[in-house]
N, C-alpha and C positions, 0 to 999 in steps of 0.2 A: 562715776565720772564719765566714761565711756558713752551710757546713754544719754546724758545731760549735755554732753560733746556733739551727737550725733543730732540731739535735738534743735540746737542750737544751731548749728550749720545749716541743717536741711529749713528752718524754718526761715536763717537768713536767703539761702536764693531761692526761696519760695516769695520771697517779700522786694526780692531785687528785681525781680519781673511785673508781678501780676497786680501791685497799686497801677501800674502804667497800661493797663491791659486795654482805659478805654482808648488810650493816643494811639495801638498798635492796630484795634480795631479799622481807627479811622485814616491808619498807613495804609491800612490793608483796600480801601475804596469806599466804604462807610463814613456819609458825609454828611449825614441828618443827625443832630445830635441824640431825637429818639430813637433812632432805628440803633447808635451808638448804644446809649446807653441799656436798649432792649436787648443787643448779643453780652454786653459786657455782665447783664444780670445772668442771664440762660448762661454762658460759658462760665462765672463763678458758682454758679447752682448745680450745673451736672454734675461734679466729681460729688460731691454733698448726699446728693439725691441717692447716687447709684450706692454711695459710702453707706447710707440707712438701711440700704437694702440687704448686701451683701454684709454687713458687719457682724450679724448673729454667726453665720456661717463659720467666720474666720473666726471669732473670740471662740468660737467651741477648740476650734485648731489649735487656738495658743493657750490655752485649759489646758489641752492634753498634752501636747506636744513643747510646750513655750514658747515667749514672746521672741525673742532672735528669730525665726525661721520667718518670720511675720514683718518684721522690719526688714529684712534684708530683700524680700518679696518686694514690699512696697516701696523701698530706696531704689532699688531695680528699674520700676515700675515709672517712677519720675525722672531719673535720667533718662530715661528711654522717651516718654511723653512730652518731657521739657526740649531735648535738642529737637524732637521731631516738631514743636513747632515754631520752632526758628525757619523753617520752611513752609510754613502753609501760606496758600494762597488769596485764601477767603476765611469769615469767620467762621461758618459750618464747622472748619475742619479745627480750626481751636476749640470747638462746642465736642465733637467728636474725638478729640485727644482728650479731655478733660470729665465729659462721661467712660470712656475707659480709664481712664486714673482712676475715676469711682470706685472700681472693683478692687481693685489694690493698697487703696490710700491708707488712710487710719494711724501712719507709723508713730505720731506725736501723744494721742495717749497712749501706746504700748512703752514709748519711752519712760513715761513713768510707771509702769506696773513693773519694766525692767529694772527702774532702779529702786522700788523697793524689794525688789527680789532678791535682789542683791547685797542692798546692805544689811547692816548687822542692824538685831532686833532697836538698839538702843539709839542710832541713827538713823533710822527709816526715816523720819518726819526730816529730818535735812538735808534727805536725798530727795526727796520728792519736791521740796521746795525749789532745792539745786534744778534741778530736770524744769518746774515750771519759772523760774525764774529766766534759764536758758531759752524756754519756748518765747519768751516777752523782750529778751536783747536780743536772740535773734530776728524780729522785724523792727527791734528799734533803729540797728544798723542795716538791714538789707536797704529799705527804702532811700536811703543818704546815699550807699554806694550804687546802687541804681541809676539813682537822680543824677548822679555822677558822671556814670559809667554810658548812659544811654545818648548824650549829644556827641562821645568821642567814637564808641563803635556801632551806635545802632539799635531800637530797642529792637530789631532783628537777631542781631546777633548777641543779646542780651541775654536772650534764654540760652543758648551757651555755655554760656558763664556760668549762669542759675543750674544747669546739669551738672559742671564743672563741680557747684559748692556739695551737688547728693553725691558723687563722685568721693569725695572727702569723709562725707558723714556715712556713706557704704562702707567706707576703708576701715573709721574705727572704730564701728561696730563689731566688724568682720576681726580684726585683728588683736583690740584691746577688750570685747565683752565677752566676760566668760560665764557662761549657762551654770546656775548656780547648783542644779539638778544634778546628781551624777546619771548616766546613761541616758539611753534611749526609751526607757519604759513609760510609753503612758500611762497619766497620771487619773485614778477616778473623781468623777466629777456626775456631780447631780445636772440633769438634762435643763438647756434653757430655759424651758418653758414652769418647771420648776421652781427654778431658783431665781426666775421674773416675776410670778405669781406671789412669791412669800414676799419680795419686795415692794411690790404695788401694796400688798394687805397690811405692810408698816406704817405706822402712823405716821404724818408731815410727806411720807417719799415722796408722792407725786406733787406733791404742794414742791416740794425742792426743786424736783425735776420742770415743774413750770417755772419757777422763778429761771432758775438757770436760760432754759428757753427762753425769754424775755432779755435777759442781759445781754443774750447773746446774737439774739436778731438783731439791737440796737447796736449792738458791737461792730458786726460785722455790716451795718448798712453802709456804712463811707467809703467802702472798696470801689464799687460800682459810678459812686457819681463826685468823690474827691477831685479828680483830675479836672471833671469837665466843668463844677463849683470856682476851682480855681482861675480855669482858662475863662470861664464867661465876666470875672472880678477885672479882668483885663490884663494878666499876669502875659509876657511873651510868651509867645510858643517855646522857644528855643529855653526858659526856663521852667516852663510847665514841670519837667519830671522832676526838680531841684526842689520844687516850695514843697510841691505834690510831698514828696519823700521826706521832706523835714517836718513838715505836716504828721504823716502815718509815723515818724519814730517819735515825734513828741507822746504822742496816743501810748504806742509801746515803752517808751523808758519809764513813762507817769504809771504804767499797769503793773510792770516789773517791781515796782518802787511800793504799788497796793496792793502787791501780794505779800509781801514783808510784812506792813505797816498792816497786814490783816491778824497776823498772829498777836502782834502786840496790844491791839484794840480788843480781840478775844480774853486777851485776859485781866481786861478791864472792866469790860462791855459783855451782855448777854446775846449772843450769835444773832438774835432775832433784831436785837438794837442797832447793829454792825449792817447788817444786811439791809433795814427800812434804810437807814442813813446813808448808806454808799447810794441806794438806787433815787433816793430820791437827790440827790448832789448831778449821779449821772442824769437824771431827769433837765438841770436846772442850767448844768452846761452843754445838753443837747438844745436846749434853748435860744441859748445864748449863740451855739452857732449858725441858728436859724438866722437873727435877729441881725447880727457880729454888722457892724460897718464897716469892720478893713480885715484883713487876714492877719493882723496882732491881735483884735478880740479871738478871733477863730483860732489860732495855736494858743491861747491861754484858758479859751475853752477844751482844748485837747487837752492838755497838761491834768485840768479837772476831771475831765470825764474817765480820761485813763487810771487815774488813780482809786475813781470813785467802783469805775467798775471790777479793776481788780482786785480791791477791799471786798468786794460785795461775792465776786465770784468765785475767789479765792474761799471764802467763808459758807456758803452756800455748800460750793463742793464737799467740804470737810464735813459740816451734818449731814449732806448725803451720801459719805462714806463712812461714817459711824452708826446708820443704822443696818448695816448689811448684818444678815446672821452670822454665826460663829463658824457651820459648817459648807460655807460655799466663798470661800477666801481661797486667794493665794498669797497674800501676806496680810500681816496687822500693823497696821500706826502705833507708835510708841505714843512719847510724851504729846504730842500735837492732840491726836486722836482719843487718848485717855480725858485727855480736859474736855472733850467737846462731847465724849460718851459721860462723863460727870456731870458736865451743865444739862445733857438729854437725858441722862437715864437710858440709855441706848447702847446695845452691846457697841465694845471700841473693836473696829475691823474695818478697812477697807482694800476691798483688791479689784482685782482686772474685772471682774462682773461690775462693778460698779464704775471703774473707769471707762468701761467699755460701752456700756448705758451712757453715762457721761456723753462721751464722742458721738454716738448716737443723737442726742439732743441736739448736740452743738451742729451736727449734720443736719438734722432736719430744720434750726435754726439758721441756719446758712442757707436755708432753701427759701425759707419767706423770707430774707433779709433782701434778699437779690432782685424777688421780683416785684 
């Protein structure tokens, strides 16, 4: 509960800033809407980038040592990053707070490998849901109270607020998650390179792990140019962050909604069926926003695309956590994971190696989505 808390928090003021990232650019003196939208990609790209780099390092650390010490690092790490750019001057220096976030960030899939670590063998699969369900309300609400928030005190002092909500998610982590592990003894574990090697030589992985890449670059490409879509529609400025933000949590509440509605179509539907249909759905209302004549086509294309992709991602994930081996886990999927290692023929397991890969992907997908 605790992780699923923290997640949830830190992902809402991460969502109550950074959809508005291109209007703050363009507070900041940036008045071309290329040159806007070319920091707003680079400044969503660095923390990603530096995140791919550094993340083998740190998954070793939370291998051995566990995930707590790792989230509390990287909630540190964003309130510290987030007030300090409530004060910058130019965008550089949001590009430079956000490549050093890079180094620290990651905390959203450790949240889930903390709470299957956590829970008991026979609820694992509805903590992990709990924890991604949380990841999907928290930016369904960040972007609304942002939108909110930003004509009355500033998207200056917005990031603030946004340190304000890790401030929260540091507290119940710190207070209410307890390290399932007794002591301090590092724990053995087979070296990266290892236990990355047997997973590329699985059959479908990388197939998985590209699909995910795809989802996720199209997922993530409406951060950068939502705002300025909206402003150029002829919306006022003074309500820019309001639609912007009702906008991004339509996306979020409909993904939240197709991470649910993914289990239930699994045990309907063969993984592979669930997966072509969500991507090709999100296909059809990425279209549509293309096409949209007023911002009513465009939020009822968001409603589809959110659901379409969190059907598809949601499901994707789970067959690439059921084929991880037996011995390079730190927890197993119960009833979720048993059904999707029954439909593969695929040992049932998945842990932090595979979430962490995971976050990985979605890192380097975050990097072409932006530019």
């Amino acid at each position: 509960m605790a992780a699923a808390a923290a997640g949830m928090i830190g992902f809402t003021g991460f969502t109550l800033v950074m959809p508005f990232l291109p209007l703050y650019i363009a507070e900041l003196g940036v008045t071309d809407v290329k040159e806007i939208a070319m920091w707003t990609g680079l400044t969503l790209g660095a923390t990603p980038t530096v995140t791919a780099i550094s993340a083998p390092l740190w998954g070793r650390v939370g291998d051995r040592y566990g995930s707590k010490i790792l989230v509390i690092r990287s909630l540190i790490a964003f309130i510290l990053t987030k007030a300090g750019m409530a004060f910058v001057t130019a965008p550089w220096q949001l590009f430079a707070l956000r490549a050093l976030l890079g180094l620290f960030a990651g905390y959203g899939a450790l949240t889930i490998s903390m709470a299957a670590e956590s829970a008991p063998r026979d609820r694992m699969a509805q903590a992990i849901g709990m924890v991604q369900t949380g990841h999907r309300l928290g930016p369904a609400v960040g972007p609304v109270i942002g939108g909110l928030l930003a004509p009355i005190v500033g998207l200056r002092n917005a990031f603030l607020f946004a340190a304000a909500f890790y401030v929260i998610a540091l507290i119940a982590i710190v207070v209410f998650y307890k390290e399932p592990r007794e002591g301090n003894e590092p724990r053995k574990v087979r070296g990266g390179r290892a236990v990355l090697g047997h997973l590329f030589r699985l059959p479908g992985f990388v197939l998985a792990l590209g699909v995910i890449f795809g989802l996720q670059t199209v997922d993530r490409s409406f951060g950068p140019v939502l705002p300025l879509y909206v402003a150029q529609v002829g919306v006022p400025i003074t309500r820019i962050p309001i639609v912007t933000g009702v906008l991004f949590s339509l996306g979020a509440m409909s993904a939240a909604f197709g991470h649910h509605l993914a289990g239930r179509l699994m045990n309907r539907r063969l993984p592979r069926t669930v997966i072509v249909a969500g991507a090709f759905l999100a296909a059809a209302a990425v279209a549509v926003i293309v096409i949209a004549p007023s911002l009513w086509f465009v939020g009822a294309a968001m409603l589809l695309f959110g659901v379409s992709v969190g059907v598809a991602t949601t499901t994707i994930y789970a067959v690439a956590g059921s084929s991880l081996p037996p011995d390079a886990h730190e927890t197993r999927l119960s009833s979720g994971g048993k059904y999707i290692s029954h439909r593969l023929r695929v040992p049932c397991a998945a842990s932090a190696d595979v979430i962490r890969l995971y976050a990985r992907v979605r890192a380097v997908s975050g990097v072409v989505s932006v530019l």
